[in-house]
C-alpha positions in Angstrom: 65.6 -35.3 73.8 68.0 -37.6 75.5 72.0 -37.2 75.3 71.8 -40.4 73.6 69.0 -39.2 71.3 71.0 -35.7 70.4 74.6 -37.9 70.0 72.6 -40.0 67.5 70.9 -37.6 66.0 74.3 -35.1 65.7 76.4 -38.8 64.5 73.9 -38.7 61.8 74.4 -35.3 60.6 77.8 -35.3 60.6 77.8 -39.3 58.6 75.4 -37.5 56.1 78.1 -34.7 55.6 81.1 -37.1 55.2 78.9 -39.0 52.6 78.3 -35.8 50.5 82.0 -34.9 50.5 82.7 -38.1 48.9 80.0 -37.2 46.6 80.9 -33.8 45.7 84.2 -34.4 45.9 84.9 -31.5 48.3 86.7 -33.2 50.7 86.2 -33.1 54.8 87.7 -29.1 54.7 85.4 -27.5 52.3 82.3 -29.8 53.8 82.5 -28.6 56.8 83.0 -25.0 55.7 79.2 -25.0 54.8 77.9 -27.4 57.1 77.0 -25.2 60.3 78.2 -26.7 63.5 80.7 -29.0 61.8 84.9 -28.0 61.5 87.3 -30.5 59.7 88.4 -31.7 63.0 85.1 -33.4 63.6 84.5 -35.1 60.5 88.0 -36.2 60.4 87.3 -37.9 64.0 84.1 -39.1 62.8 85.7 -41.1 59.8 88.6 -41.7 62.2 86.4 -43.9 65.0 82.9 -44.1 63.5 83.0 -44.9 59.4 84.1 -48.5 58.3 84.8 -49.1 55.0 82.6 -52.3 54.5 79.8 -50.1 56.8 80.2 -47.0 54.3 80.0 -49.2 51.3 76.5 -51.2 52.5 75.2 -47.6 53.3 76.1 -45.9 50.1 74.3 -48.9 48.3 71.2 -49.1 50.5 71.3 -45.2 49.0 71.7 -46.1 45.8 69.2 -49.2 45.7 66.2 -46.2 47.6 67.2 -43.9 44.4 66.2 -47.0 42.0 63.1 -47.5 43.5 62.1 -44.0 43.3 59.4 -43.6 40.1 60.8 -40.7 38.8 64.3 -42.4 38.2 63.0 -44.4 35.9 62.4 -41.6 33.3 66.4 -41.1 33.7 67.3 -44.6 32.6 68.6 -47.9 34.1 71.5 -45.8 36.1 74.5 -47.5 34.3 76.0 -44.2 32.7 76.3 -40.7 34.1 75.9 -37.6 32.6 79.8 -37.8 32.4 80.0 -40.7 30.4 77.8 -39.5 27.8 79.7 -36.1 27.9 83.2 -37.6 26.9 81.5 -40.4 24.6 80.3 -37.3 22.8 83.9 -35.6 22.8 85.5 -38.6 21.3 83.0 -39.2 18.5 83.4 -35.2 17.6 87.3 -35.9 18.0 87.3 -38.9 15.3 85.1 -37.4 13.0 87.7 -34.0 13.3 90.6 -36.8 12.9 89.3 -37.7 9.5 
């Protein structure tokens, strides 16, 4: 491989770690705590000089948009609610019929 080829290539990684921290909500520290190779200094330059915010926003839905057209999503619904929504819709129908 080239230098050019291994910057890309390590750019990549390190993009694909920043976008699972913001997934996870670990944050840059912990991410790079299990990421081999990676230290909160590097991710932080890497959002620093590389990540836009209108970049990171086409990316994440280009993401999204791949997970849609994957056949299996489909058994999981149209994607509009999380697991999390149905979770506290739950709690607050228990907690009304508690109420009464």
């Amino acid at each position: 491989m080239s230098f050019l080829s291994n910057l890309v290539a390590v750019v990549v990684e390190m993009w694909e770690t920043r976008a699972l921290a913001d997934a996870t909500n670990l944050g840059l520290a912990k991410m790079a705590e299990s990421y081999p190779g990676s230290s909160p200094a590097k991710l932080s330059w890497l959002v620093a000089w590389l990540i836009r915010d209108e970049t990171y926003s086409k990316a994440l839905a280009e993401i999204v948009n791949h997970q849609h057209r994957i056949p299996l999503a489909t058994h999981w619904g149209e994607g509009t609610r999380s697991s999390s929504d149905a979770s506290a819709t739950a709690r607050a129908a228990a907690a009304k019929r508690l109420a009464r």
